[in-house]
N, CA, C and O atoms as CSV, one atom per row, in Angstrom:
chain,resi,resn,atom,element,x,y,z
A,1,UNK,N,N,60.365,25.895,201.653
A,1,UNK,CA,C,60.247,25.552,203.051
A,1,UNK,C,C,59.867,26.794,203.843
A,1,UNK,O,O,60.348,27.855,203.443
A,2,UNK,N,N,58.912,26.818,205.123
A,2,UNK,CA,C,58.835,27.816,205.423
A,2,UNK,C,C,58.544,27.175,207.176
A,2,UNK,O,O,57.863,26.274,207.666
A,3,UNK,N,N,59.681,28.437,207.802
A,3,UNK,CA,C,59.613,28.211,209.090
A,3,UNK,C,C,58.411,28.733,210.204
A,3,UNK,O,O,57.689,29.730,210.183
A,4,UNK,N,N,58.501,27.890,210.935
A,4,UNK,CA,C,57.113,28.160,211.627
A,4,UNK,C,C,56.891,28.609,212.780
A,4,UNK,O,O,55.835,29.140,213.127
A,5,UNK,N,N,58.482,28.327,213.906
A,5,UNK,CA,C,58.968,29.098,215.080
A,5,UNK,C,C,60.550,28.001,215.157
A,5,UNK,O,O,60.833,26.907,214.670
A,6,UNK,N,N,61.548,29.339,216.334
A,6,UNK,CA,C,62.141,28.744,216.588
A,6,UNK,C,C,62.031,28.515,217.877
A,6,UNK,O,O,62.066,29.632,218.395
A,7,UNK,N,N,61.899,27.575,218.844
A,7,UNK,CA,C,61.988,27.781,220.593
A,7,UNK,C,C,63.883,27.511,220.835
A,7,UNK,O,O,64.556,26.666,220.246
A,8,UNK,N,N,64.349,28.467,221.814
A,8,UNK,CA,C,65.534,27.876,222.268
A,8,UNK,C,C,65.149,26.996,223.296
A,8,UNK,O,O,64.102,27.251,223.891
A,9,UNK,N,N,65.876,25.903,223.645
A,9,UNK,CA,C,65.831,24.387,224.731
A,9,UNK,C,C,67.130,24.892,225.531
A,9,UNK,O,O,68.268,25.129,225.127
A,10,UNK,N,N,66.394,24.994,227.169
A,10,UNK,CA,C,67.421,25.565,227.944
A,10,UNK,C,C,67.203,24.060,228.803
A,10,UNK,O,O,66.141,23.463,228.976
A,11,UNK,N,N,68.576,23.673,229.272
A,11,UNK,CA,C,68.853,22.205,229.511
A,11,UNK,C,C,68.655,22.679,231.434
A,11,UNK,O,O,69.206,23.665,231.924
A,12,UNK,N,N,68.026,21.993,231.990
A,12,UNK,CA,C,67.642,22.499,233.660
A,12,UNK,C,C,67.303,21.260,233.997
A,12,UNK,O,O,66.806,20.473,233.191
A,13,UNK,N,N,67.545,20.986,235.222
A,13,UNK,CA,C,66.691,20.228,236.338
A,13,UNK,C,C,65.695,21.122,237.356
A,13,UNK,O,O,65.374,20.660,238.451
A,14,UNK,N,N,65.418,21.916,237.083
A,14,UNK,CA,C,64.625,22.928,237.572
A,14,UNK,C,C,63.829,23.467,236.950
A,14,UNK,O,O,63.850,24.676,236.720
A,15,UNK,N,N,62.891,22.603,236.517
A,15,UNK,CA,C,61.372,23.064,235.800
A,15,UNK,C,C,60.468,24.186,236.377
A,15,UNK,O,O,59.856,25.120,235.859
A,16,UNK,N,N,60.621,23.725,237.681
A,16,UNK,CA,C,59.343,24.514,237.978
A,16,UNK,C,C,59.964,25.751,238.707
A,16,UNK,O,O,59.172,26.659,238.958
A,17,UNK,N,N,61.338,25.925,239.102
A,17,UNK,CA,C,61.599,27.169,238.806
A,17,UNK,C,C,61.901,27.563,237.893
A,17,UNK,O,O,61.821,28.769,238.128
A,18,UNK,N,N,62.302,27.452,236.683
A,18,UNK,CA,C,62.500,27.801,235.611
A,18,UNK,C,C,61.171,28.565,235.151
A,18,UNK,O,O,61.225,29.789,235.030
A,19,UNK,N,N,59.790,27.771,234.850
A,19,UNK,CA,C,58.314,27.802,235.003
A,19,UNK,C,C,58.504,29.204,235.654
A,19,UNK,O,O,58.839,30.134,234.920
A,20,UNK,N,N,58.340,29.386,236.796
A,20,UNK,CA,C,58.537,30.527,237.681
A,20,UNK,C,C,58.736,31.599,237.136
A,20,UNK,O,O,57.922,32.487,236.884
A,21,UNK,N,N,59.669,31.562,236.965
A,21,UNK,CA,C,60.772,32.916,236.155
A,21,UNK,C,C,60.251,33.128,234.980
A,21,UNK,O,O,59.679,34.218,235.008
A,22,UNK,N,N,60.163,32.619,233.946
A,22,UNK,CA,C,59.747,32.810,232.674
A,22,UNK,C,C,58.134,33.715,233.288
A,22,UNK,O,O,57.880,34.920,233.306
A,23,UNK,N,N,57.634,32.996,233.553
A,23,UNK,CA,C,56.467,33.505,234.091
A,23,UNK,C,C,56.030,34.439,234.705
A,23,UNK,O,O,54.840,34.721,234.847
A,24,UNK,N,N,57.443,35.301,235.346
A,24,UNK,CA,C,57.946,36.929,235.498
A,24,UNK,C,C,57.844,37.979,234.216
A,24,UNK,O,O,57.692,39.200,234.194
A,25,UNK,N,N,58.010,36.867,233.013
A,25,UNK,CA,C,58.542,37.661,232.257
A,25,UNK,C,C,57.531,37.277,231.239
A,25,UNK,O,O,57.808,37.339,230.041
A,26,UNK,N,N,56.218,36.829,231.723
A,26,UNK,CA,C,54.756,37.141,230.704
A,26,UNK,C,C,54.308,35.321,229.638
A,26,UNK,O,O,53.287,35.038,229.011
A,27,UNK,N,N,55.503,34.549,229.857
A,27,UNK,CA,C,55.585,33.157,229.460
A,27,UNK,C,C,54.301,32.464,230.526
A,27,UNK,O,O,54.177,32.859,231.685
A,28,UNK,N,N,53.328,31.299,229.871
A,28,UNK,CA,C,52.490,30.236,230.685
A,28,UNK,C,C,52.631,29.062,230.073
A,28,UNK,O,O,52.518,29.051,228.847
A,29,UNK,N,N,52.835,28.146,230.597
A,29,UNK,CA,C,52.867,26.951,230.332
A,29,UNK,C,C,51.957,26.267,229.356
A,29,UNK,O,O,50.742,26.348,229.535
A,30,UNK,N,N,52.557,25.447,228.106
A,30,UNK,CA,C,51.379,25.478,227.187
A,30,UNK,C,C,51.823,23.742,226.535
A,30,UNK,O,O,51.400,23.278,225.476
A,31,UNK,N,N,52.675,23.102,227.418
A,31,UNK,CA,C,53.324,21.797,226.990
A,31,UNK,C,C,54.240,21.275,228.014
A,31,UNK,O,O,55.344,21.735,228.302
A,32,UNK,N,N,53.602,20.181,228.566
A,32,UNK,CA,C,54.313,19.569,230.055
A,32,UNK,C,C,54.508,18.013,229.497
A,32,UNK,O,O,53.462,17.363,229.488
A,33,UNK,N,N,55.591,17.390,229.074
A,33,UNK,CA,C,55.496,15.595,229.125
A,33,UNK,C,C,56.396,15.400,230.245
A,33,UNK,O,O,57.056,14.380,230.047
A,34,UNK,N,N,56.823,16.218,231.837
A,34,UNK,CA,C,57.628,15.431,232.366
A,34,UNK,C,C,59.408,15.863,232.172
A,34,UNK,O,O,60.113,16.430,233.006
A,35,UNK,N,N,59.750,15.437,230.967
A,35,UNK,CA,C,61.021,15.971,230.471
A,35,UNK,C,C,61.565,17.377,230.175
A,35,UNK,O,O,62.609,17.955,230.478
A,36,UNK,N,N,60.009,17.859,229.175
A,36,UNK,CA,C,60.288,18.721,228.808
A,36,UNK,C,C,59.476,20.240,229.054
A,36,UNK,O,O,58.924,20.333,227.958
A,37,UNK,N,N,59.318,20.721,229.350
A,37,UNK,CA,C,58.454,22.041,229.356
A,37,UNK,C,C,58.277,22.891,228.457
A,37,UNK,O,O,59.306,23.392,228.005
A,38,UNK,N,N,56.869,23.383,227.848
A,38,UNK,CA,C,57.339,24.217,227.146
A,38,UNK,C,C,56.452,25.733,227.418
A,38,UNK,O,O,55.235,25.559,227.357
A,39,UNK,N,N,56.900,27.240,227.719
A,39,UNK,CA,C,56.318,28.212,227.715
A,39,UNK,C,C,56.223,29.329,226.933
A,39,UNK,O,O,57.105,30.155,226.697
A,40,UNK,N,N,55.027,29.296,226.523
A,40,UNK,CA,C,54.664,30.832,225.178
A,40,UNK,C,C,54.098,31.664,226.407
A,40,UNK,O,O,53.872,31.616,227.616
A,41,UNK,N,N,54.011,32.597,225.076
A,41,UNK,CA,C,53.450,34.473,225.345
A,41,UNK,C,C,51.954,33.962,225.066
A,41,UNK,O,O,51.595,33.294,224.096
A,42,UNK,N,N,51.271,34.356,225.979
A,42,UNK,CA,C,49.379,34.230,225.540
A,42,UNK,C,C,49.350,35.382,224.219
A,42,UNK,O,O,48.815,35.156,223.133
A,43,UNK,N,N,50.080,36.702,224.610
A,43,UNK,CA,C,49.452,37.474,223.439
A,43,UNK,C,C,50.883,36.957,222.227
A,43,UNK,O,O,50.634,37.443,221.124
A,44,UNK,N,N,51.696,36.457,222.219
A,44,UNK,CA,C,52.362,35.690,221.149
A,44,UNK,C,C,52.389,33.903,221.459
A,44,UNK,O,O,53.140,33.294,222.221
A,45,UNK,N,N,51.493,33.460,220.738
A,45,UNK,CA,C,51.920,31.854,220.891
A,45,UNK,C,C,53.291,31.395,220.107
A,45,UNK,O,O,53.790,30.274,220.203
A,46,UNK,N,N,53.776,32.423,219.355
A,46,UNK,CA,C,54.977,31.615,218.654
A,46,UNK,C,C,55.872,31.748,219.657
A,46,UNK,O,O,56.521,30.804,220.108
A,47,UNK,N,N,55.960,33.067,220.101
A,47,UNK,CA,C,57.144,33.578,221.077
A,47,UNK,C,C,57.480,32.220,222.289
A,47,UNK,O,O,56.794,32.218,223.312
A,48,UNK,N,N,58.399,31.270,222.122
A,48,UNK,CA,C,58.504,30.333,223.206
A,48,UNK,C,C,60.029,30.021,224.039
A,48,UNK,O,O,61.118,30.326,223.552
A,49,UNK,N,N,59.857,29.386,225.318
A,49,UNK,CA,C,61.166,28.345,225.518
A,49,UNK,C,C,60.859,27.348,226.295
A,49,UNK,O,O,60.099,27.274,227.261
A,50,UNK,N,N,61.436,26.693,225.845
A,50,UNK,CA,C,61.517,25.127,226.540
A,50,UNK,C,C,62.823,24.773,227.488
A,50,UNK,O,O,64.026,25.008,227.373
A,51,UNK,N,N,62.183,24.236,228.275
A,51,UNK,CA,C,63.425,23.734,229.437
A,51,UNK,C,C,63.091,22.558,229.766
A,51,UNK,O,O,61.914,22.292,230.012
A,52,UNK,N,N,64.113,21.601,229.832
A,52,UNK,CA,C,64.442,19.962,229.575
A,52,UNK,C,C,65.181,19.666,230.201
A,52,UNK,O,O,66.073,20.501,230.354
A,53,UNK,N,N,65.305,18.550,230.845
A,53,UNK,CA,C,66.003,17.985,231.673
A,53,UNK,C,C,66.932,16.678,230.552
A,53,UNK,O,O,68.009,16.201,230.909
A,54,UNK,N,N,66.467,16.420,229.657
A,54,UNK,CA,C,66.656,15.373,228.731
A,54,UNK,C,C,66.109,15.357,227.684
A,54,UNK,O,O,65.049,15.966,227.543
A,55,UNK,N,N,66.684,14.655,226.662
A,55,UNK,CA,C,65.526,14.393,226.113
A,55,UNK,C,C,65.333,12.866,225.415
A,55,UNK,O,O,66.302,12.328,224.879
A,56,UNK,N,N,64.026,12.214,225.459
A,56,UNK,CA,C,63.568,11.142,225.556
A,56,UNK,C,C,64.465,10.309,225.040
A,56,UNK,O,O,65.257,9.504,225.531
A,57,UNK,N,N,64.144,10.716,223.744
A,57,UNK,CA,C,64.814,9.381,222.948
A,57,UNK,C,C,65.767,9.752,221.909
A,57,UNK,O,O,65.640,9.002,220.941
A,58,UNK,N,N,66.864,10.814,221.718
A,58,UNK,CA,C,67.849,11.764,221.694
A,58,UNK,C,C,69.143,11.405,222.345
A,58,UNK,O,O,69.155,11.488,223.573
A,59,UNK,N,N,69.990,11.108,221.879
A,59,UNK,CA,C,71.553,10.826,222.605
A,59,UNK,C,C,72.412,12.151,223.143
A,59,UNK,O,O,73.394,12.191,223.884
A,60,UNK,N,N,71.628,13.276,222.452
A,60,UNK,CA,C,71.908,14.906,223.302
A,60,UNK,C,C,71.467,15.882,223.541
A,60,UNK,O,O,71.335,16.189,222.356
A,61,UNK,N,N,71.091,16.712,224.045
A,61,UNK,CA,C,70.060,17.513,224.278
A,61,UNK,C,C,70.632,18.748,223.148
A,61,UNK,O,O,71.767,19.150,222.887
A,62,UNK,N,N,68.993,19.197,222.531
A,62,UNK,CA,C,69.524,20.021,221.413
A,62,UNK,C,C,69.262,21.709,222.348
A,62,UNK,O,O,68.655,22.140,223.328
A,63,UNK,N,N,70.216,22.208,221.211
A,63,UNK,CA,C,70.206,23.847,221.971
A,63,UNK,C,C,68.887,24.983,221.410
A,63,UNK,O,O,68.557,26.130,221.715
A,64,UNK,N,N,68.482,24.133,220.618
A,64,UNK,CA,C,66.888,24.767,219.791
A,64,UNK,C,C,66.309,24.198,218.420
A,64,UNK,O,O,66.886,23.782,217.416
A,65,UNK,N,N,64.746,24.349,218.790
A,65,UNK,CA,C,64.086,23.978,218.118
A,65,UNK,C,C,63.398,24.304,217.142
A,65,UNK,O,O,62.441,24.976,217.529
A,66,UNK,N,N,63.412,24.116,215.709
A,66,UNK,CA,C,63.076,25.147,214.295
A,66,UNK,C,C,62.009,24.227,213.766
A,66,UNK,O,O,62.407,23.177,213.262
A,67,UNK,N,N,60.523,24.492,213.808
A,67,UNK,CA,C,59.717,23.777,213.660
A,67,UNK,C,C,59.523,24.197,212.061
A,67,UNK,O,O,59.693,25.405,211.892
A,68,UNK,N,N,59.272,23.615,211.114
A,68,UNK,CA,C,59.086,23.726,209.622
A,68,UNK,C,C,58.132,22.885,209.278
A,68,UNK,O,O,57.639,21.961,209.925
A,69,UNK,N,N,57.758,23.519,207.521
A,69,UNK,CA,C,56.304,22.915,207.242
A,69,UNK,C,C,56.498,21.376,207.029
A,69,UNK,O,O,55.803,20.400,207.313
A,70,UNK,N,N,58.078,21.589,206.234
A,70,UNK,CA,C,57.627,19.731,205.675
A,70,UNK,C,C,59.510,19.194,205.764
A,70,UNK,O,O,60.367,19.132,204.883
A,71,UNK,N,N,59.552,18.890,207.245
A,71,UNK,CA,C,60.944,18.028,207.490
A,71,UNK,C,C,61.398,16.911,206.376
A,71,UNK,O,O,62.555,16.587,206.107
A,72,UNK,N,N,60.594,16.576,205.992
A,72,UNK,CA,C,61.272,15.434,204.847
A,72,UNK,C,C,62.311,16.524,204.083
A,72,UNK,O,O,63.536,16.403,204.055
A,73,UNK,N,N,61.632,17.477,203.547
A,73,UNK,CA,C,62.562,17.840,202.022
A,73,UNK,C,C,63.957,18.956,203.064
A,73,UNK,O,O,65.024,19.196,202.499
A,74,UNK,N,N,63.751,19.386,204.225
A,74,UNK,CA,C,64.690,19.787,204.982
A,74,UNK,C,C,66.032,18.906,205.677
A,74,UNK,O,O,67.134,19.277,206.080
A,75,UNK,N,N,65.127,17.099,205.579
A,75,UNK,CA,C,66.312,16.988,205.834
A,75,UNK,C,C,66.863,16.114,204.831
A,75,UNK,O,O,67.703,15.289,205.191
A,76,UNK,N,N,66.621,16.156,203.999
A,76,UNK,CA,C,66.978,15.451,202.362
A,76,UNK,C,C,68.018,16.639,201.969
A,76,UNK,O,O,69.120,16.393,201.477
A,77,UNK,N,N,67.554,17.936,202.236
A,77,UNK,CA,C,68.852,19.093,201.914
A,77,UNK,C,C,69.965,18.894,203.113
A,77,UNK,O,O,71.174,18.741,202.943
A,78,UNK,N,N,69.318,18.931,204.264
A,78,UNK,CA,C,70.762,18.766,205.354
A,78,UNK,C,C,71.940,17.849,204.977
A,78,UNK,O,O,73.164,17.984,204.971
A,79,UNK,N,N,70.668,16.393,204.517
A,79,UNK,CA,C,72.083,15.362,204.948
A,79,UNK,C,C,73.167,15.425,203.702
A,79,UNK,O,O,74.368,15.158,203.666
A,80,UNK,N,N,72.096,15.962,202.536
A,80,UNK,CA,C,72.665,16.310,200.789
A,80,UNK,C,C,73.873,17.476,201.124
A,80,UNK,O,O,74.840,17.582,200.370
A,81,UNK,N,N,73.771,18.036,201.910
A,81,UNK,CA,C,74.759,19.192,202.210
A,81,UNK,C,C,76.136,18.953,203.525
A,81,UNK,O,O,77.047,19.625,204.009
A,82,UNK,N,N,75.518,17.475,203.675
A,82,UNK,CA,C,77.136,17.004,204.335
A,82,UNK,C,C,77.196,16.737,205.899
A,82,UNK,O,O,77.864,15.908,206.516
A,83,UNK,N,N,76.288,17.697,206.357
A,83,UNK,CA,C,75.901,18.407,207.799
A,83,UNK,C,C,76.040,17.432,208.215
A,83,UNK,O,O,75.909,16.417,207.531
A,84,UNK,N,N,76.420,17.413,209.745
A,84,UNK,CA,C,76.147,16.364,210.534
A,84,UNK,C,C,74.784,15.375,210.963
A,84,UNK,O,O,74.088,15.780,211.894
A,85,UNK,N,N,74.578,14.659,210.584
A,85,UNK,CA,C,72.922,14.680,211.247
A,85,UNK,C,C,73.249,13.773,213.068
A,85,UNK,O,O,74.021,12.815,213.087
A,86,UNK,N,N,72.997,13.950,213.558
A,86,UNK,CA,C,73.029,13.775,215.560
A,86,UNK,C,C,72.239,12.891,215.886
A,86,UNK,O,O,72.379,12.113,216.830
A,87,UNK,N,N,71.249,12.948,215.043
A,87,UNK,CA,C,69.943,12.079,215.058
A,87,UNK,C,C,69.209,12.039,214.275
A,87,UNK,O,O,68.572,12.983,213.808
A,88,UNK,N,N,69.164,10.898,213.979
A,88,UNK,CA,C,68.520,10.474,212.708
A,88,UNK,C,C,66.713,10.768,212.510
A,88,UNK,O,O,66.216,10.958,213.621
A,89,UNK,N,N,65.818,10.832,211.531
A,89,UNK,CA,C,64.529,11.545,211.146
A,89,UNK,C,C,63.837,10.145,211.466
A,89,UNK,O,O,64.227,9.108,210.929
A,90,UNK,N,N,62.897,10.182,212.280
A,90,UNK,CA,C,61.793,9.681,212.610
A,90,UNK,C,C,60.489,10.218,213.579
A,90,UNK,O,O,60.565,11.236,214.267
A,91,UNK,N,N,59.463,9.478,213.515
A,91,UNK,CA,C,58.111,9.738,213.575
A,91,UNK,C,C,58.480,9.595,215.436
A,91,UNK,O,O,59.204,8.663,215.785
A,92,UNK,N,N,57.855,10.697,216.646
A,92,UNK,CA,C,57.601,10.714,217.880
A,92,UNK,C,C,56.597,10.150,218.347
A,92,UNK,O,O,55.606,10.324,217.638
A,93,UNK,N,N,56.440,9.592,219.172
A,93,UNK,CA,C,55.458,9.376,219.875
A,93,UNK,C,C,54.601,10.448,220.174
A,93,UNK,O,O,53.410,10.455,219.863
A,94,UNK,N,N,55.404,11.709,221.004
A,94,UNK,CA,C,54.417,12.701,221.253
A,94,UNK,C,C,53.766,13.920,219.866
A,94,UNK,O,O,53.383,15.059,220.132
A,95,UNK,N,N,53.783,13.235,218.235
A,95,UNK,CA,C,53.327,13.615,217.394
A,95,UNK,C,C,53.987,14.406,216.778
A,95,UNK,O,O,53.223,15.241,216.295
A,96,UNK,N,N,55.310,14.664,216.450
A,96,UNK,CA,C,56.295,14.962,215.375
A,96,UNK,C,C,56.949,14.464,215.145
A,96,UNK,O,O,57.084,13.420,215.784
A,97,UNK,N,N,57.906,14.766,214.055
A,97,UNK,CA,C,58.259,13.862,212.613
A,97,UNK,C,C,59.568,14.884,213.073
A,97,UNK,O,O,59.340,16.077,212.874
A,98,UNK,N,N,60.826,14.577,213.628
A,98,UNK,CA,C,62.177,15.125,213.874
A,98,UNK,C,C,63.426,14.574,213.240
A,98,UNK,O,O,63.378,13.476,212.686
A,99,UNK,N,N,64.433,15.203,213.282
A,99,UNK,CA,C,66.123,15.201,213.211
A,99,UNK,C,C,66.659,16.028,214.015
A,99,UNK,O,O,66.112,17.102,214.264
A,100,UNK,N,N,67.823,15.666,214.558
A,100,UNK,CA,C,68.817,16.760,214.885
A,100,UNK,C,C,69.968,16.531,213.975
A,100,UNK,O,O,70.490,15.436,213.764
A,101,UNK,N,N,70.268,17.517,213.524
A,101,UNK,CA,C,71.930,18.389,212.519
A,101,UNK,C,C,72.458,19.242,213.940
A,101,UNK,O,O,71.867,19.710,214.914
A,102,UNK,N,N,73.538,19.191,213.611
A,102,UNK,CA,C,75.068,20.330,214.163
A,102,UNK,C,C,75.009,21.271,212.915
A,102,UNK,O,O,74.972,21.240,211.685
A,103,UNK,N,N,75.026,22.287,214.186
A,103,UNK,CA,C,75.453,23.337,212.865
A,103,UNK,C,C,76.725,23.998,213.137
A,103,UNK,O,O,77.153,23.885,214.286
A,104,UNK,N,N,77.234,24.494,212.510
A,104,UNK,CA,C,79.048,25.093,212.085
A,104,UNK,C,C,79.530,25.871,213.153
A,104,UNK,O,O,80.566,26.464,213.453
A,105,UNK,N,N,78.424,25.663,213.614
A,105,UNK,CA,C,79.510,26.436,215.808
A,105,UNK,C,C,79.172,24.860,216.942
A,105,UNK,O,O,79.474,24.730,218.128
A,106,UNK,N,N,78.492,23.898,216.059
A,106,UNK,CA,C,78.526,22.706,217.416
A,106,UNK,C,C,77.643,22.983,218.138
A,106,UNK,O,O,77.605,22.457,219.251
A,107,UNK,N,N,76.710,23.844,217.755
A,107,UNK,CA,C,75.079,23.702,218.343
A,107,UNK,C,C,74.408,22.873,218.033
A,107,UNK,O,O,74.796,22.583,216.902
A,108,UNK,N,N,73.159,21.903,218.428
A,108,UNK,CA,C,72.902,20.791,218.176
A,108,UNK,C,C,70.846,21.592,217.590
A,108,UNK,O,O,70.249,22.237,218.453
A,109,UNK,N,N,70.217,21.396,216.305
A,109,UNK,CA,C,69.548,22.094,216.329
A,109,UNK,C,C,68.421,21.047,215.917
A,109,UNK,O,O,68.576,20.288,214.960
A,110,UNK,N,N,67.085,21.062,216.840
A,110,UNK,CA,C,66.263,19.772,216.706
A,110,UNK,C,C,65.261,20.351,215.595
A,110,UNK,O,O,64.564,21.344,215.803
A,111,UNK,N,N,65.260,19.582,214.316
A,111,UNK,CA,C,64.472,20.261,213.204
A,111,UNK,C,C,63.152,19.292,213.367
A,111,UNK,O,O,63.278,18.074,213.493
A,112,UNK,N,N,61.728,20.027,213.351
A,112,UNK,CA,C,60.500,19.109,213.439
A,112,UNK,C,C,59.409,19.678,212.530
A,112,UNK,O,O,59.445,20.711,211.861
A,113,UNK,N,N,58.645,18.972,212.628
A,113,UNK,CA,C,57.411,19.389,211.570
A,113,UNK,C,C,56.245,18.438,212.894
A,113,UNK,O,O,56.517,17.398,213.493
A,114,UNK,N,N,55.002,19.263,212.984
A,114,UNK,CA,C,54.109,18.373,213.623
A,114,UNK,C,C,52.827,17.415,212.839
A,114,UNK,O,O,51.834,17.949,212.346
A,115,UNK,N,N,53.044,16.074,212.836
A,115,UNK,CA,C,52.431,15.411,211.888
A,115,UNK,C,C,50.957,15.387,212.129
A,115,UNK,O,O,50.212,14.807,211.340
């Protein structure tokens, strides 16, 4: 398995100051659905964070996001290893293939692959 970025998900009703600020600090907007925002580094596209008000179709908002090559066999090890799963693995509308697991401090961590 090999990871591909992690973004932390900072939970706000304040997008577009949030937007703002990051944007002090060299972040541009590179993913808007409404809910969620998301801002990279132009000279790093991995470097990111996202700020959410919710999330869509999720019963909790996760505290970060670990995008990987191939979520099937990641979460065939999670659920094989006991972990909580929060939310169960299915196909998005906005074009990834997700789960959320808890991990061993009660962080909620949204694992995706983009299909």
């Amino acid at each position: 398995m090999t990871v591909r970025r992690v973004v932390p998900n900072i939970q706000s009703t304040t997008a577009g100051e949030s937007r703002e600020f990051y944007g002090l600090l060299g972040f541009e907007e590179v993913m808007n659905h409404g809910w969620i925002v998301t801002l990279a580094s132009p000279a790093n596209p991995a470097a990111q964070v996202s700020v959410m008000s919710h999330d869509k179709t999720a019963p909790v908002h996760p505290d970060l996001s670990v995008e990987v090559d191939d979520v099937d066999a990641v979460y065939a090890a999670v659920r094989d290893s006991g972990a909580e799963i929060v939310h169960t693995l299915r196909d998005e509308e906005w074009g990834v293939r997700r789960f959320f697991v808890r991990d061993p401090n009660g962080k909620v961590v949204n694992v995706l692959s983009h299909r």
